[in-house]
N, C-alpha and C positions, 0 to 999 in steps of 0.2 A: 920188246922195248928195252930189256935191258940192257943185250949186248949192243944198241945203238944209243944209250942212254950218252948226254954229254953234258957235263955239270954247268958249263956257260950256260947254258938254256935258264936254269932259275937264278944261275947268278944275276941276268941280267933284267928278269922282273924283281929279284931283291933291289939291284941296284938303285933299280926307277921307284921303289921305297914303297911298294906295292902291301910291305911288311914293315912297320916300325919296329924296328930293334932299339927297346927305349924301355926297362935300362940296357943297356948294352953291356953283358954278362956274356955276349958270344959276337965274335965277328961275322959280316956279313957272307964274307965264303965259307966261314965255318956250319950256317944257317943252312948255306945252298949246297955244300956237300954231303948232311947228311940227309937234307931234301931228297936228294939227287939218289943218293943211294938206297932209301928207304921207298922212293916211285920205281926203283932198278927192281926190286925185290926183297931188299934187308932188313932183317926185323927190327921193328921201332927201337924196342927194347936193345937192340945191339947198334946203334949209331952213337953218335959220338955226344949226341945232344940227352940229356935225359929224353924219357918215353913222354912225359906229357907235355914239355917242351916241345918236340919234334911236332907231336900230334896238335899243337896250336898251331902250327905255323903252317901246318898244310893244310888246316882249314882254313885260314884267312886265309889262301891263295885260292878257296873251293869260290870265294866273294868275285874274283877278275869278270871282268865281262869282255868278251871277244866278239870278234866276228872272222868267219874266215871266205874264200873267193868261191863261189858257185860257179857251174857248169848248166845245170838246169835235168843233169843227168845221173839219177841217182839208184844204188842200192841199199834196202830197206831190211832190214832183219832183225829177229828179238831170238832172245838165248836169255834160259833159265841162273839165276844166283843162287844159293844155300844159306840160309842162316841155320845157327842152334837150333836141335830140335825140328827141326825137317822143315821148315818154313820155307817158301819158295817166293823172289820177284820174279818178273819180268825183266831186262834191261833189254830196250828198244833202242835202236843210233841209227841214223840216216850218214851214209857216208857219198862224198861226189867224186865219181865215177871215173874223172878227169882230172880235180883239184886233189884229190886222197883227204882232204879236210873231210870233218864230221859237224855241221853243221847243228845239230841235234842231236839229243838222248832222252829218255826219259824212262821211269820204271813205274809198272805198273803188279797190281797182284794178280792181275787175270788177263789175257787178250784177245780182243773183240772188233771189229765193225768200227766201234765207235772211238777206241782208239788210234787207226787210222786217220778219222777226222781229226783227232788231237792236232798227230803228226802236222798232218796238212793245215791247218793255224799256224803252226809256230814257222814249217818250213817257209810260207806266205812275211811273214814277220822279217825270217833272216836270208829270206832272196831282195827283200825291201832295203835291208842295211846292205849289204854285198853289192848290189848296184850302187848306190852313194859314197860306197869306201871305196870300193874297187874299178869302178865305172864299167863294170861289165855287164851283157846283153843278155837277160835269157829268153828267145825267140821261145824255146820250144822245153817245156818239164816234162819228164818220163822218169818213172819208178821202174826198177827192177825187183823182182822179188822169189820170192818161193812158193810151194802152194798152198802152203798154211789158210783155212779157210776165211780167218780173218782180212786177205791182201783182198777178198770178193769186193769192199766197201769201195775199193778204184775206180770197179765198174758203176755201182750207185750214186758216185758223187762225181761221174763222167768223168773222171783223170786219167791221163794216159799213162798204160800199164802193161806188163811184159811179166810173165813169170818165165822165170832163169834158173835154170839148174847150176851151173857152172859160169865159167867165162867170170865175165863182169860183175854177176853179182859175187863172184869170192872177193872183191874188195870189202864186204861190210863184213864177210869172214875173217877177215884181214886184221879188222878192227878189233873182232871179237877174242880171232886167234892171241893178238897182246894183249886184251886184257886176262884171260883166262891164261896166261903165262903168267901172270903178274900176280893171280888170286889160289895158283898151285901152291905160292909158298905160305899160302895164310889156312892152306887143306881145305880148297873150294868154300869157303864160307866165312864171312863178316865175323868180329868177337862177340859174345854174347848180348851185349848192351845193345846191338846195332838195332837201329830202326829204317823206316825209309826215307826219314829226312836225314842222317848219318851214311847212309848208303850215297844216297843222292852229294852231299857234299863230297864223299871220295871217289866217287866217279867224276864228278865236276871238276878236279885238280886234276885226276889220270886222264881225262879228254881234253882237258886245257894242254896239258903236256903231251900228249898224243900228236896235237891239230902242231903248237910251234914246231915240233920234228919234221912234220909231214908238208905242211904246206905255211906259205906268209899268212899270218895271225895278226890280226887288229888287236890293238888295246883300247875299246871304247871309251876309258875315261882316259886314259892318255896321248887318244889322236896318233898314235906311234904303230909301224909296225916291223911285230918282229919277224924273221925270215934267217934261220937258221938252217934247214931241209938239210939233215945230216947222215941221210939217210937215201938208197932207191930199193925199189923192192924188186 
């Protein structure tokens, strides 16, 4: 993500005021450049904004609620995080096969069966908004996945299922590959204090900004969308 990083991208959810800057102690491109470079890889503590400045402002951006265009064709993959002291999440993403949007994430501490069903609520949820934003058709859902014993629950709750070594599923690789570029420079693990609702809000800004590079992004409270795709793989 870095080297495709483009600072217009949060200029222009600052712009739409997504972020009140009030008092205004810093200008609006000044907010989004050191946003912009701090999601690239640069440490909080080196941007241009103080450290707990910066670290406000990309939480309110963890708040946006999006939607992005569905295919109905998806790969499904989780991959381990690090905290202090050996602590381990889960970070699960559904990504679309066709769209490169990531429609889904979510972290858990263990993975099971029943987290698949999770998956499958929420993806149900944002194939429902993708159709009324996007007006698109999903005739037919299909997961890609690996053989991780947990993908079994596809067959239990009758969902159509495909385990993928390669090909297709390396798009949710894809996903994981830029985030794990992005968390080399923090030494594979969150700062001490992290928890998983802190986890959870910095992924929710790094997938927000993932999905506007990758594919046209709804702003749900703003009815707008953005479509920057400044990027092909």
């Amino acid at each position: 993500m870095g080297t495709r990083w483009k600072v217009p991208v949060l200029t222009q959810l600052l712009l739409m005021e997504y972020i009140n800057l009030s008092p205004r102690f810093y200008s609006k491109e000044t907010v989004a450049s050191a946003l912009a470079n701090y999601v690239s890889g640069l440490s909080s503590w080196r941007t241009v904004l103080p450290h707990s400045t910066l670290l406000y402002y990309h939480r309110r951006l963890s708040y946006v609620k999006y939607a992005v265009p569905l295919s109905g064709v998806y790969a499904i993959d989780e991959a381990k995080v690090r905290l202090i002291k050996g602590q381990y999440y889960y970070v699960w993403i559904v990504r679309d096969v066709k769209t490169k949007g990531i429609p889904f994430f979510m972290i858990t501490s263990v993975r099971s069966g029943v987290h698949v069903l999770v998956v499958l609520v929420n993806m149900k949820r944002a194939e429902e908004i993708a159709r009324r934003v996007f007006k698109v058709r999903m005739d037919k859902v299909i997961y890609l996945h690996d053989e991780a014993t947990a993908y079994n629950a596809f067959s239990w709750l009758n969902v159509e299922h495909e385990k993928v070594i390669f090909n297709e599923r390396d798009y949710a690789e894809q996903g994981f590959r830029s985030l794990k570029h992005r968390l080399a420079s923090m030494d594979f693990h969150f700062p001490w204090n992290s928890n998983k609702l802190t986890i959870v809000r910095w992924l929710s800004t790094f997938f927000l900004i993932y999905n506007i590079l990758y594919t046209p992004t709804y702003l749900l409270d703003k009815e707008v969308i953005i479509n920057v795709n400044v990027s092909n793989e």
